[in-house]
C-alpha positions as CSV (number, residue, x, y, z in Angstrom):
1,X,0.0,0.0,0.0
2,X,1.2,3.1,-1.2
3,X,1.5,6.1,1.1
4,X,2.8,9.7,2.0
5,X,6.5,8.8,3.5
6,X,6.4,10.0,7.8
7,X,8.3,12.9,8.8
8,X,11.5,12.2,10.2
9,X,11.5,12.2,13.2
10,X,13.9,15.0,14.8
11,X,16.6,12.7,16.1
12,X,17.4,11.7,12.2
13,X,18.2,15.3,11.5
14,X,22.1,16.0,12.2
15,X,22.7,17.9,15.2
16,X,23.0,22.0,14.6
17,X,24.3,24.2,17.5
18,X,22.7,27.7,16.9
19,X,24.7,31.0,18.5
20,X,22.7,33.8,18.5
21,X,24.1,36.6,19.3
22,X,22.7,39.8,21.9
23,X,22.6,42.6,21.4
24,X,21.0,42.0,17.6
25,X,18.4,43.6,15.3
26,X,16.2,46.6,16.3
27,X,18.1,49.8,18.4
28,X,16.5,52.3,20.2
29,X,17.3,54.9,17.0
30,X,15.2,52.2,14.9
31,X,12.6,50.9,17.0
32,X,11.9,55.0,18.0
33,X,11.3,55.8,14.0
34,X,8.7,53.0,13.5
35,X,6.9,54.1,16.4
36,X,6.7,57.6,15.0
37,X,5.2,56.3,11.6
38,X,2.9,53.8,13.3
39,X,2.0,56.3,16.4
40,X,1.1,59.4,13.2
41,X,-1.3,56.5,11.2
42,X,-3.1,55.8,14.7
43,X,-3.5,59.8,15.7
44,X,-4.1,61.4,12.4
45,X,-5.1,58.4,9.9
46,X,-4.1,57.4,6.6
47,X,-2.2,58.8,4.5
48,X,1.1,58.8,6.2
49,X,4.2,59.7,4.0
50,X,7.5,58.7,4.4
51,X,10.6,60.6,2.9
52,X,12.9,57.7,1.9
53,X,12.7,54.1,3.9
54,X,12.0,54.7,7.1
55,X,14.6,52.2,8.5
56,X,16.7,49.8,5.8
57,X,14.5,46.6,5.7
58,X,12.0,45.8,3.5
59,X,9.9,43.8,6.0
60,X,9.2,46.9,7.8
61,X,8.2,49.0,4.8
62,X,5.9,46.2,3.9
63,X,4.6,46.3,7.4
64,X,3.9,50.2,7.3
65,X,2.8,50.3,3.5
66,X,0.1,47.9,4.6
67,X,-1.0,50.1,7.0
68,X,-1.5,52.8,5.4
69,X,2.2,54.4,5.2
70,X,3.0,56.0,1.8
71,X,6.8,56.0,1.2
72,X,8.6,58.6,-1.4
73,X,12.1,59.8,-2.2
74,X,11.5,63.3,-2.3
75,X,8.8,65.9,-1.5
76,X,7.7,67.0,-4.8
77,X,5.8,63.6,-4.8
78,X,3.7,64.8,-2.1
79,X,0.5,66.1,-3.2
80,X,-0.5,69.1,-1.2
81,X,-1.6,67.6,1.8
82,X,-2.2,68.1,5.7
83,X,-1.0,64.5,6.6
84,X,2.1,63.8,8.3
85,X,5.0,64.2,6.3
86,X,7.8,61.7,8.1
87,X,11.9,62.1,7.5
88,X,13.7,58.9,8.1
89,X,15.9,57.7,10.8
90,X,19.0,58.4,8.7
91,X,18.3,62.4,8.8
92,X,18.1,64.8,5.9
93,X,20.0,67.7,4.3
94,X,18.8,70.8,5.7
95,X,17.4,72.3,2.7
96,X,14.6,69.3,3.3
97,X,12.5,70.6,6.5
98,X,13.3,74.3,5.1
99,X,11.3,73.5,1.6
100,X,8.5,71.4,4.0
101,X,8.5,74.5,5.8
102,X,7.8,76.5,2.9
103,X,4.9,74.3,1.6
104,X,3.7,74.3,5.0
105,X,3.3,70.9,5.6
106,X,3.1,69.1,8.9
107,X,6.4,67.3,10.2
108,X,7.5,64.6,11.9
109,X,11.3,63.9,12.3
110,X,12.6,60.4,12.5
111,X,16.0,61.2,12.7
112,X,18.0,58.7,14.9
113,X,19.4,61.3,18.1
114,X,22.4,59.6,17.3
115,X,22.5,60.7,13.8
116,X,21.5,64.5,14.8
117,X,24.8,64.4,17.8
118,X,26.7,64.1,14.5
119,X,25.2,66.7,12.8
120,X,25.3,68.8,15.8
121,X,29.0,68.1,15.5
122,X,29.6,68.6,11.9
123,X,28.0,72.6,12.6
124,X,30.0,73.0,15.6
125,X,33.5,71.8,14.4
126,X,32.5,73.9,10.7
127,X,31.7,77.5,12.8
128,X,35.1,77.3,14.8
129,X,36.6,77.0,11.5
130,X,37.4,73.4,10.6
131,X,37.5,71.9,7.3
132,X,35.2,68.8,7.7
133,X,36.4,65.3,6.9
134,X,33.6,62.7,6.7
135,X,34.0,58.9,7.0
136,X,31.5,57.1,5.1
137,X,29.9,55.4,2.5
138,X,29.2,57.5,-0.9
139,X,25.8,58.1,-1.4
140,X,24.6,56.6,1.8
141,X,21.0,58.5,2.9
142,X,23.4,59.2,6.5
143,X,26.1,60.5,4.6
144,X,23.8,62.9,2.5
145,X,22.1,63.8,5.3
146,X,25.3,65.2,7.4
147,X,26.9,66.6,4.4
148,X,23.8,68.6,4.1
149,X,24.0,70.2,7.2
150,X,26.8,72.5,6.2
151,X,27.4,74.7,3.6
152,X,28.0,73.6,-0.3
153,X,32.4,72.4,-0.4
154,X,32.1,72.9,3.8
155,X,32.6,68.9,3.9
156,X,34.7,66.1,1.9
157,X,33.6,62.8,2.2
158,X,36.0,59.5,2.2
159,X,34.8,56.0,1.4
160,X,35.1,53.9,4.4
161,X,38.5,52.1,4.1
162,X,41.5,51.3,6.5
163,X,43.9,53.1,4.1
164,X,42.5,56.7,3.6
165,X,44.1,58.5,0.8
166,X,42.2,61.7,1.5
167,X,44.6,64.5,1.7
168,X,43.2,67.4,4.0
169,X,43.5,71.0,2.0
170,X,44.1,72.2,5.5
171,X,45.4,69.8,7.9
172,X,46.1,71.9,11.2
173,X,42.3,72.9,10.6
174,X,40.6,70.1,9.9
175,X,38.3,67.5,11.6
176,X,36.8,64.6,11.2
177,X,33.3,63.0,11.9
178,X,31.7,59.4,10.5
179,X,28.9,57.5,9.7
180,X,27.1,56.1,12.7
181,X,26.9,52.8,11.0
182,X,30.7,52.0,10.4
183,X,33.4,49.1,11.1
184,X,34.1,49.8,14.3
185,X,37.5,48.3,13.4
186,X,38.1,50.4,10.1
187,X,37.1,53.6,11.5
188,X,39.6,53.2,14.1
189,X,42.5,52.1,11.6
190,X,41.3,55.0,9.5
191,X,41.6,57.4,12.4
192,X,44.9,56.5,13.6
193,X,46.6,56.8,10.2
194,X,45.2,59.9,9.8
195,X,46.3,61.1,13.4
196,X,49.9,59.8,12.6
197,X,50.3,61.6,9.6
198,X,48.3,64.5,10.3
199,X,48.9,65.1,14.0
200,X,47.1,68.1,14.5
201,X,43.6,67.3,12.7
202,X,40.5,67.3,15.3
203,X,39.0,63.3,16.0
204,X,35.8,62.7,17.6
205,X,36.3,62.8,21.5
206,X,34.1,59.7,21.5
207,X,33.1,57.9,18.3
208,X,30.4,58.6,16.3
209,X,29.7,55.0,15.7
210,X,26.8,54.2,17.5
211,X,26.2,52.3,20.5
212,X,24.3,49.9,19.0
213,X,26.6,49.4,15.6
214,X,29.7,48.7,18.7
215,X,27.2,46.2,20.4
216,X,26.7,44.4,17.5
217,X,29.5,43.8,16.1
218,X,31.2,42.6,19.6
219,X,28.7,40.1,20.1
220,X,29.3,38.8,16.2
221,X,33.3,38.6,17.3
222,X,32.5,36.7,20.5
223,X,30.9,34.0,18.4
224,X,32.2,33.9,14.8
225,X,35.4,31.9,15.5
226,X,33.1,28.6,16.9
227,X,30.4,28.9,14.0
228,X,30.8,26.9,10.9
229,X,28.4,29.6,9.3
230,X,26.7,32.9,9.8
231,X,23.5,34.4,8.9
232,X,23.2,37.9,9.5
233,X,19.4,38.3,9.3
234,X,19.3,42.0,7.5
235,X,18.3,44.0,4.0
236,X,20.9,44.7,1.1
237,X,20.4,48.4,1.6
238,X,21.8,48.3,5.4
239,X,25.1,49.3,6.3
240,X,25.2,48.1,9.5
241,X,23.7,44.1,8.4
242,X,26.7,44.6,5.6
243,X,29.3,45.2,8.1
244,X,27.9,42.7,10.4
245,X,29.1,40.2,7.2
246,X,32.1,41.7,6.9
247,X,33.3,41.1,10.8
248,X,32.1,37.9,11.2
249,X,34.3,36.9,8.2
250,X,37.5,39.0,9.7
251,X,36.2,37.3,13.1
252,X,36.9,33.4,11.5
253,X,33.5,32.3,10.7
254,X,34.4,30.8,7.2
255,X,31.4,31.6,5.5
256,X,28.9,34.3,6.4
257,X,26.0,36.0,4.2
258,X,23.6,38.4,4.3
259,X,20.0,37.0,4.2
260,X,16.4,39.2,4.2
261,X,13.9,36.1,4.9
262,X,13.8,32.4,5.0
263,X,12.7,32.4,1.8
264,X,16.1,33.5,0.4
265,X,18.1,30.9,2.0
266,X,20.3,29.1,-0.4
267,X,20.9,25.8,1.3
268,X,23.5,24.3,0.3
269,X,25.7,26.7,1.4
270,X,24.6,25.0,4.5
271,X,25.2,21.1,4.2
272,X,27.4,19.5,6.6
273,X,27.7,22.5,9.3
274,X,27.1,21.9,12.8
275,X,27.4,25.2,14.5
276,X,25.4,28.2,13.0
277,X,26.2,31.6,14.0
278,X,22.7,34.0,14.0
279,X,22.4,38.1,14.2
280,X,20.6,40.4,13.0
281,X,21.0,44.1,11.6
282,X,19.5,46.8,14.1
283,X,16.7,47.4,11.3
284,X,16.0,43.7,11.3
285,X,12.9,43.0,13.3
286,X,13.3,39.8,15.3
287,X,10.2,38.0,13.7
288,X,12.3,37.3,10.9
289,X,15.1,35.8,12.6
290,X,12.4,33.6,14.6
291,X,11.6,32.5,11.4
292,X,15.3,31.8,9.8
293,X,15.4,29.7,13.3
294,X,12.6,27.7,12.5
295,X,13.6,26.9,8.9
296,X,17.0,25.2,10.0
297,X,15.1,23.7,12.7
298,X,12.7,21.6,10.2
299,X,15.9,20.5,9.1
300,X,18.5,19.9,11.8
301,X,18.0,19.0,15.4
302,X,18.9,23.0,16.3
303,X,20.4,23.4,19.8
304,X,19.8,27.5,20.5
305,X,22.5,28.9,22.4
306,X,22.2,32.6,23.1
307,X,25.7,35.0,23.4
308,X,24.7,38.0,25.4
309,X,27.7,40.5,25.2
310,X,26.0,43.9,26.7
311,X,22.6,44.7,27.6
312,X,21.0,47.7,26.1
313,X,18.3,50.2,28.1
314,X,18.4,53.1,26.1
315,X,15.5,54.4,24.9
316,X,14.6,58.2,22.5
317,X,11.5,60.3,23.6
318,X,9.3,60.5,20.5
319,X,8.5,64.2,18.8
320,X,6.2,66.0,21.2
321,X,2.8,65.6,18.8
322,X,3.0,61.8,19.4
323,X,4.1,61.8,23.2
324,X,0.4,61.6,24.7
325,X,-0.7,59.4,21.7
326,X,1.8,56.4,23.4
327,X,0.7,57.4,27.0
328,X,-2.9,57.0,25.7
């Protein structure tokens, strides 16, 4: 008699040690930014928009877009409206809230604080005089939005690399400030090369690389030597899931890749492991890396082992239009 073969029963599947690394996926900068948008539909309704993704992960523009979010890349696509108009977590140019200002429509600023210290920066260092250095990556929605804080020429910008060749015009005048989302190991190298040869040019007191970028990447180095492979649960688009790659490959993992869902798992670049490294990008929202989790567990007996490295309690106070919607 012909049947449907049983499921195996999980002592056939080969044993798979999972490490999953804390702190991972949503920060404080992140988690604040998707309350604003999801706080604005609730209080004032449908249509939200949305200058540029609000965070770097599809799964959360998906999220917002279905309820009732309306994302664009500039404000010329905004019809003249009175709904909320939203700027991302990775801040703006100031020309942006001047021409809202102009066209009168309502804001709502996402920006990461973070992201805003550094612009705070970037102004301060530029009035006392200094010719502004920025470590980054080219074209990077952070990157255009701290440029944009200063003055047309005010700023050059360097691609993130451990050997700068970015000569300051000015170097006993100069300073430098960097993306929040950076190798925390690159930004040093790049900093002390430039220190060495250029001994008088200004370096951020404390880094600009976020809190949550450090945690990160420390918990990927406490586990990436003992993993056989690492997923770093994250979008394309995200610099900090990128680097995330990057360090758990300069960490010893032998093979780590960046993947969105479970649907985008190649699997055979995971036959014959037995110890999975798993993190997650801090715009990564931890139901996808449930799910990642539960896709190697229909196929390996999956031990979960969780890394905690720090523990993070920080927490932004939303824009002052929203603050009694959450205490509602």
């Amino acid at each position: 008699m012909t049947g449907t073969p049983p499921t195996p029963q999980r002592s056939e599947r080969p044993p798979l040690t999972v490490y999953l690394a804390s702190p991972r996926g949503f920060c404080a900068g992140v988690d604040r930014a998707i309350q604003i948008v999801e706080l604005a539909l609730e209080k004032y309704g449908a249509p939200v928009y949305v200058r540029h993704a609000i965070v770097h992960n599809r799964y959360v523009v998906e999220s917002l877009e279905a309820k009732g979010a309306i994302f664009v890349e500039e404000l010329d696509e905004i019809p003249e409206t009175d709904a909320p108009i939203v700027f991302s977590a990775h801040g703006v140019p100031k020309a942006v809230p001047a021409d809202a200002r102009n066209r009168r429509m309502f804001m709502l600023d996402a920006t990461c604080p973070l992201v805003s210290k550094v612009h705070i920066e970037a102004e301060r260092l530029f009035d006392h005089g200094h010719e502004i250095l920025l470590i980054g990556h080219a074209g990077h929605p952070e990157v255009v939005g701290t440029t944009g804080q200063l003055p047309p020429g005010a700023s050059r910008s360097r691609r993130a690399r451990t050997r700068p060749l970015l000569r300051p015009r000015t170097p006993r005048s100069s300073a430098v400030i960097t993306q929040t989302t950076l190798s925390v190991d690159d930004t040093r190298d790049i900093l002390a090369v430039l220190q060495t040869r250029f001994p008088d040019i200004v370096v951020p007191r404390k880094d600009d690389i976020c809190y949550a970028t450090t945690n990160r990447q420390d918990a990927v180095k406490r586990i990436a030597a003992q993993c056989d492979a690492m997923i770093v649960v994250g979008s394309p688009n995200s610099s900090n899931s990128l680097r995330l790659v990057e360090v758990a490959q300069r960490a010893g993992c032998p093979q780590a890749v960046l993947v969105e869902r479970r649907s985008e798992i190649d699997w055979s670049q995971f036959e014959n492991i037995r110890s999975l490294g798993v993190t997650a990008g801090a715009s990564a929202p931890e139901v996808l890396v449930d799910s990642i989790i539960d896709a190697f567990a229909e196929r390996f007996d999956v031990a979960v082992q969780t890394v905690t490295t720090a523990e993070e309690t920080i927490s932004f106070k939303l824009p002052r239009p929203l603050r009694d919607t959450t205490a509602a």
